[in-house]
C-alpha positions as CSV (number, residue, x, y, z in Angstrom):
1,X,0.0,0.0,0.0
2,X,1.2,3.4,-0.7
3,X,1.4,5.9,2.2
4,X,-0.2,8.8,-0.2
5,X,-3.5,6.9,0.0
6,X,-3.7,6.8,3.8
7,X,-3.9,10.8,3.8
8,X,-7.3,11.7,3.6
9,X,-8.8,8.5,4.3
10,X,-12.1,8.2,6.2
11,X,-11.8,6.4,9.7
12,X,-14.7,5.5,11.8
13,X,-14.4,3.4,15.2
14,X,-16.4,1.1,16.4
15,X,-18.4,3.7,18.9
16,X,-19.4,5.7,15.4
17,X,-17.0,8.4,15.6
18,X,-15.7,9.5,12.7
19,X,-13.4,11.8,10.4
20,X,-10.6,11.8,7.8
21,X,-6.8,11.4,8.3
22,X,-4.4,14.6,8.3
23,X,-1.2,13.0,9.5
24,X,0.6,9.6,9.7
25,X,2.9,9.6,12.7
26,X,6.6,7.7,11.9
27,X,9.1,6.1,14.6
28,X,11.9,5.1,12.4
29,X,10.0,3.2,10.0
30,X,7.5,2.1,12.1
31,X,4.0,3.9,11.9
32,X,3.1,5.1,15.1
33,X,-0.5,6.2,14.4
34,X,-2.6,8.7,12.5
35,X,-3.5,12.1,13.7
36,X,-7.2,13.0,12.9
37,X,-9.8,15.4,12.1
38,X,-13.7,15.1,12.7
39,X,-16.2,17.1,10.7
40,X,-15.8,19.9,13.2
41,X,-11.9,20.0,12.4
42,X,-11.4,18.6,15.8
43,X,-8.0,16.9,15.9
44,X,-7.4,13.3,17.3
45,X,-4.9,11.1,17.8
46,X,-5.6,7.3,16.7
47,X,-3.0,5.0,17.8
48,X,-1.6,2.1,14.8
49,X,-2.1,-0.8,17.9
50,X,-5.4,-0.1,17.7
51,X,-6.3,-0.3,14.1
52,X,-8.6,-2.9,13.0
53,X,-8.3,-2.8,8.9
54,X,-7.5,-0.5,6.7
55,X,-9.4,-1.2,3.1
56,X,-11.9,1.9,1.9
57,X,-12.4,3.3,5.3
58,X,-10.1,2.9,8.5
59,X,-11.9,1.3,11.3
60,X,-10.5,1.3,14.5
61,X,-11.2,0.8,18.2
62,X,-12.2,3.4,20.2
63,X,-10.1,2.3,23.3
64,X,-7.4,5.2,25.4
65,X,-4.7,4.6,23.0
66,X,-0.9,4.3,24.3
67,X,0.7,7.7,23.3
68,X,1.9,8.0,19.9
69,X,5.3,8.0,19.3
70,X,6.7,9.4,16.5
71,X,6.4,12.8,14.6
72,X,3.8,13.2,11.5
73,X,6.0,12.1,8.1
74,X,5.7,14.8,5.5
75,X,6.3,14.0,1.9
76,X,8.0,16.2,-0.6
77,X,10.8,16.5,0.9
78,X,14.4,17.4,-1.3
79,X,16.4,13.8,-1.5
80,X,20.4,14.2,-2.0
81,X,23.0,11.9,-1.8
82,X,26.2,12.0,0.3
83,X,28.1,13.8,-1.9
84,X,24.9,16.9,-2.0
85,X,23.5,15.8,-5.6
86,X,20.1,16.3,-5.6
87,X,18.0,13.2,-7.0
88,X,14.3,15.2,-6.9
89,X,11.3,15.0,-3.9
90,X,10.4,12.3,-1.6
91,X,6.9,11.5,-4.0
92,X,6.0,8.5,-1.3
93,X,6.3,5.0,1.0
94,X,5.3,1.9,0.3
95,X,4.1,0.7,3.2
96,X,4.4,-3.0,4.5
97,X,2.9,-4.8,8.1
98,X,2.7,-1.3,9.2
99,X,6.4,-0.5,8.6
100,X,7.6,1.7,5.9
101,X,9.3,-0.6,3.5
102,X,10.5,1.8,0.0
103,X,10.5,5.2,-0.4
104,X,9.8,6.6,-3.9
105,X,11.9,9.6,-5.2
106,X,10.0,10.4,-8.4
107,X,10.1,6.8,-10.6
108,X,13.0,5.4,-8.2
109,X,12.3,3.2,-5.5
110,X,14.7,3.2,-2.3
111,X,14.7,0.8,0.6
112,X,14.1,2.8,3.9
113,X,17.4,1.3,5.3
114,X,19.4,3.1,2.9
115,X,17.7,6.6,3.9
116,X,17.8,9.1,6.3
117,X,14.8,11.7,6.8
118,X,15.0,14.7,8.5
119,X,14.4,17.9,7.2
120,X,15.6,16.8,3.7
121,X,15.7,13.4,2.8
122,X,20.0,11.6,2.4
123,X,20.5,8.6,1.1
124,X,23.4,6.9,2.3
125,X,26.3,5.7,1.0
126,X,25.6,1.8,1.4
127,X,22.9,2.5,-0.7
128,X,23.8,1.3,-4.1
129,X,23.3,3.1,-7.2
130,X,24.2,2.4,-11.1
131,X,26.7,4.8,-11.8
132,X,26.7,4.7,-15.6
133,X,24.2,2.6,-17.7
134,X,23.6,-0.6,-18.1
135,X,23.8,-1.6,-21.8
136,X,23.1,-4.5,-24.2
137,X,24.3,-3.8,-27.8
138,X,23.5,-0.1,-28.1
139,X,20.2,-0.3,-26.1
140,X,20.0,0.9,-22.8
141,X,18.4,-1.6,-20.4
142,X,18.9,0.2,-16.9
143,X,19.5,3.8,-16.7
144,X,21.9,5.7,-14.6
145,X,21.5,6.7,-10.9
146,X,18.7,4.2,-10.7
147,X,19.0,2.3,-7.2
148,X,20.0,-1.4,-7.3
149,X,17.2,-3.4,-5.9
150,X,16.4,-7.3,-5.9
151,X,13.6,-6.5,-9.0
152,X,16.4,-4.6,-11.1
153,X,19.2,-7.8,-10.5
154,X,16.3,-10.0,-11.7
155,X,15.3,-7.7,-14.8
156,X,19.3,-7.5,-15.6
157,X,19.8,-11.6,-15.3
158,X,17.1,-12.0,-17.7
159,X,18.4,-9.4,-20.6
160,X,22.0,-11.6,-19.3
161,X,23.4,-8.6,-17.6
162,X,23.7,-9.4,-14.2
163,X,27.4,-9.1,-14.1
164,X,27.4,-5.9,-15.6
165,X,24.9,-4.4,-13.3
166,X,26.4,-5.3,-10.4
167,X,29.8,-3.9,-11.4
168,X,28.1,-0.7,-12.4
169,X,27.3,0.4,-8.9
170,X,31.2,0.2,-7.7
């Protein structure tokens, strides 16, 4: 699930009350709980132990939550590497067991373990990254500065450039 769809998302507990997400709330990569707003614009805090499902609407239980830790996750945030180039905006998280798995800087996908968010977004140095393209006769099958995932290695043993690829990111 992408994080993206979680803002503005009805939530209703099981006593009936009701209103629409404004924040997710972020420990690490763990989601801490969503802060809310009824139809009055009456903030609440909803707690991610005591979500039931979330599908179309977000039901929860309406149980004293533990306090949330965490602060709210803000996306478009600028994303440079170590060495200050910038790659473009935080566009998203996908989001896994309630733990955020990849973020997404425009079409690239990152895992969360080689990022750092603050007030701008690093990525780290263990993160690898092609560093010039990946080619097969004069096509180019992976482009430059795209991050090497387990999806990428697969699609560059199939075209028969696994070797290459990984080489690439040295």
């Amino acid at each position: 699930m992408k994080l993206s769809s979680i803002y503005g998302k009805k939530i209703i507990s099981t006593a009936g009350k009701s209103g629409y997400v404004i924040s997710v709330y972020t420990d690490g990569i763990k989601i801490g709980g969503f802060g809310c707003a009824d139809e009055n614009e009456n903030e609440f805090l909803v707690g991610a132990d005591s979500i039931k499902s979330v599908k179309t609407n977000i039901s929860y239980k309406d149980v004293p939550s533990a306090k949330i830790n965490g602060k709210p996750l803000a996306l478009g945030k600028p994303v440079f590497d170590c060495e200050g180039e910038y790659y473009g905006n935080l566009t998203d998280f996908t989001v896994e067991n309630n733990k955020l798995v990849y973020a997404h800087i425009g079409n690239k996908k990152f895992s969360c373990g080689d990022i750092a968010v603050g007030d701008a977004v690093i990525i780290k140095n263990s993160a690898r990254i092609i560093k010039s393209d990946v080619k097969k006769g004069n096509r180019v099958i992976i482009k430059r500065g795209t991050p090497l995932t387990s999806e990428i290695l697969e699609k560059a043993r199939k075209k028969g450039e696994y070797v290459q690829t990984k080489l690439k990111t040295i």
